[in-house]
C-alpha positions, 0 to 999 in steps of 0.5 A: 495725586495717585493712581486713581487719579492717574488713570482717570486722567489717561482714560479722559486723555483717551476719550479726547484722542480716541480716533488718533494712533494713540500707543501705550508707550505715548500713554505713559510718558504723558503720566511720566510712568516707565512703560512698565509701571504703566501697564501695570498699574492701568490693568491694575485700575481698569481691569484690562490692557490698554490696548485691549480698553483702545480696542474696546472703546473704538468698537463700542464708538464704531457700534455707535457709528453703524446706528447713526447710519455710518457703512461698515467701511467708514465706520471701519476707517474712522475708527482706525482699522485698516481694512473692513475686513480687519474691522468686520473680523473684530467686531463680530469676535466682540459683539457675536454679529457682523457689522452690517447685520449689527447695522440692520438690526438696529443693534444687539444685547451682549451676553448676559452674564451673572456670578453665583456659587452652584453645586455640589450636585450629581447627573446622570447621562450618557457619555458620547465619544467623539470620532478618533482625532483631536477634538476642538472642545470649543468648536463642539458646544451642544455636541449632543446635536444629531446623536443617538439617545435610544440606548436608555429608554423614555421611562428610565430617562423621565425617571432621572428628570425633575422639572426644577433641575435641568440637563447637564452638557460637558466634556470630561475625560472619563478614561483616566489612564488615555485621557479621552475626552467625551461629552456627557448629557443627562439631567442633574438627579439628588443622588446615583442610586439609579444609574440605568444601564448605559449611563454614567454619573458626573460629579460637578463640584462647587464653585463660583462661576461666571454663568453666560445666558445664551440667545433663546432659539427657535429649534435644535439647529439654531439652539446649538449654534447659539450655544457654539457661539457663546462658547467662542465669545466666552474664550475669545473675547470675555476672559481677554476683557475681564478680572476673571480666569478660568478656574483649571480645578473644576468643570465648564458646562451647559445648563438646558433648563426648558427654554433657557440655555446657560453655559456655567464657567468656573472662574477665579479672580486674575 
């Protein structure tokens, strides 16, 4: 017997007691680890906390429940939340929709998401600077929504474009000695031989990155709330849920290529 075998017959202890308070502590006794070497070698194994796999299980079944024509409140409370509240909370951080909506809509895709290697590559845009305060990079995804580009005019801009490269969106911090943050948009160009006045060039190095494709939309409002949203769930659900952290040494961006959206994330291994 081994590790393997171990958690495989914890995970098959799990799905048999799934709707019962079950606690890492109980977990490790019944394999007769100490606590401490059962949280490691379960994360090790199945690449999240037990807790966090408890979670993810009950919700995966309550999602089942909500098809199968359960309400939100008794699929709340059969799966072991204490209030509706605690579970529409949890389920819209999981799956990006409320329970009830999950429920009318028969249900919905999670985000799409891909590993590959990107870049080196440069853009050239604009550089917007937030009102002073503190910015919430997370809560300003598509924070070109609303604001002025008149400042280059259209033939320079189309100069930039390339119809098999798309338009970078990003925070950066361009002053090295405040270390402001800005949003930079503009579009991926083969070199900065042609920086119109008015914009500046991003250097976007390569990397591996774990790129989230985000729900298509029907206009600029809806696109930047969808683009907001997968932002949320990347940083408040994904990385809690999987083997990757984010990889502090490179860039986070949004891709705009025609109608597909993507958000790129550089990722390294936990």
């Amino acid at each position: 017997m081994g590790y393997a075998s171990d958690m495989e017959r914890c995970l098959n202890y799990i799905e048999k007691h799934i709707d019962e308070d079950i606690s890492a502590t109980e977990l490790a006794k019944m394999l007769g680890y100490s606590f401490y070497h059962f949280c490691h070698v379960f994360k090790s194994i199945v690449g999240m906390s037990a807790g966090a796999y408890l979670r993810k299980r009950r919700l995966e079944l309550a999602a089942g429940d909500l098809l199968n024509g359960e309400t939100v409140t008794n699929a709340a409370i059969r799966r072991g939340y204490d209030t509706p509240s605690g579970f529409t909370r949890a389920f819209t951080r999981t799956y990006g929709i409320s329970p009830l909506d999950y429920k009318k809509k028969g249900g919905t895709k999670r985000m799409k998401v891909e590993f590959k290697e990107f870049g080196p590559c440069i853009a050239v845009g604009y550089s917007l600077a937030p009102p002073e305060g503190e910015v919430d990079v997370r809560d300003n995804g598509a924070y070109w929504k609303g604001k002025d580009f008149s400042l280059v005019s259209e033939e320079d801009y189309a100069k930039l474009c390339n119809p098999n490269r798309g338009e970078i969106g990003a925070w950066m911090h361009p002053d090295g000695k405040t270390g402001d943050l800005h949003y930079f948009f503009g579009p991926v160009t083969t070199d900065k031989s042609f920086i119109p006045n008015g914009m500046i060039p991003l250097d976007i190095p390569k990397g591996e990155y774990a790129v989230f494709s985000v729900t298509k939309a029907e206009s600029a409002q809806e696109l930047a709330e969808n683009v907001k949203k997968a932002w949320e769930y990347i940083f408040k659900d994904w990385f809690d849920n999987s083997e990757y952290k984010f990889n502090a040494g490179a860039i986070d961006f949004e891709y705009y290529m025609g109608e597909e959206t993507y958000i790129y994330i550089p990722v390294v291994k936990k």
